[in-house]
C-alpha positions in Angstrom: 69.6 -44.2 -72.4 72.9 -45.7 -72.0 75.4 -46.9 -74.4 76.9 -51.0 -74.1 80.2 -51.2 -74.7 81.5 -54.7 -75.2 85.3 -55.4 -74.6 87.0 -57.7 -77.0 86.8 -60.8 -74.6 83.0 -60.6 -73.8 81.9 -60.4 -77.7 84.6 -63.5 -78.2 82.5 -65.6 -75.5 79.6 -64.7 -77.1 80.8 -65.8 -80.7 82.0 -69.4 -79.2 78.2 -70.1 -77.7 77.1 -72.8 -80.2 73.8 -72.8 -79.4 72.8 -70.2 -82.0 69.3 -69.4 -79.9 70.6 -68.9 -76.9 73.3 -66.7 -78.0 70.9 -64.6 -79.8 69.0 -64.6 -76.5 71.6 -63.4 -74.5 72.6 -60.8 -77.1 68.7 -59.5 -76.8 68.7 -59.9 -73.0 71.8 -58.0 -73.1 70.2 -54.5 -74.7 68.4 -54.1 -72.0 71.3 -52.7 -70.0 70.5 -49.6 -72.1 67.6 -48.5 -69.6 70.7 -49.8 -66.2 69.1 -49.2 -63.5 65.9 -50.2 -64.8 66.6 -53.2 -65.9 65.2 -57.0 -64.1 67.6 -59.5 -63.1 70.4 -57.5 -62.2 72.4 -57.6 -59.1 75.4 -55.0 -57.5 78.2 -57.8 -56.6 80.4 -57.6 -52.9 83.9 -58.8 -52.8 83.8 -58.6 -56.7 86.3 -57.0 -59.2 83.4 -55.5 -61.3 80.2 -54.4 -60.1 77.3 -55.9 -61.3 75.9 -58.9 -63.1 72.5 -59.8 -65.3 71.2 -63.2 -65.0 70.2 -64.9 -68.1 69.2 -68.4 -67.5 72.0 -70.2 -66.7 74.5 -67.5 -68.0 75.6 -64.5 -66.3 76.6 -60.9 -68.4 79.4 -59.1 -65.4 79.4 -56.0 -66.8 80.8 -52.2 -64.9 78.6 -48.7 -65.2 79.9 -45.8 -65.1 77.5 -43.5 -67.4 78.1 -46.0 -70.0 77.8 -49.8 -69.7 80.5 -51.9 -70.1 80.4 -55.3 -70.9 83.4 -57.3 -69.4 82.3 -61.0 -69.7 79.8 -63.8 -70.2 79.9 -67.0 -68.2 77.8 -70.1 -67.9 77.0 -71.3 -64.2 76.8 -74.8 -63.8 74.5 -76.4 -61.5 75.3 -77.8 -58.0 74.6 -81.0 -57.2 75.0 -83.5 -54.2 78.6 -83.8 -55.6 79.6 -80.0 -55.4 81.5 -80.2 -52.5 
């Protein structure tokens, strides 16, 4: 099992989700980096400054391994529309 390390910046994001189920979702969804790489919705990023990212809902966890997880942010994704470009 592997250890999640959260950087300062990632728990902060996580604090300013209002929604207090979601955040508590993501928190959960999060733990389950302890089994990387046997973990669903993850995906190894190209052209990115840190290598991988889990997909919860419509927020992403971008996070680095290197025998120990480390958490480096959380972002919403917004949806595209007809007016995206």
């Amino acid at each position: 099992m592997n250890t999640i390390h959260w950087t300062e910046k990632a728990f902060r994001q996580l604090r300013k989700i209002k929604d207090a189920p979601t955040r508590k979702h993501i928190y959960k969804e999060a733990q389950q980096l302890t089994v990387f790489p046997d973990c669903q919705n993850v995906k190894r990023l190209t052209k990115h400054e840190y290598g991988y990212r889990l997909r919860i809902g419509d927020w992403r966890i971008i996070f680095e391994f290197d025998g120990a997880v480390k958490v480096i942010s959380i972002e919403e994704v917004k949806r595209r529309n007809e007016r995206t470009y």
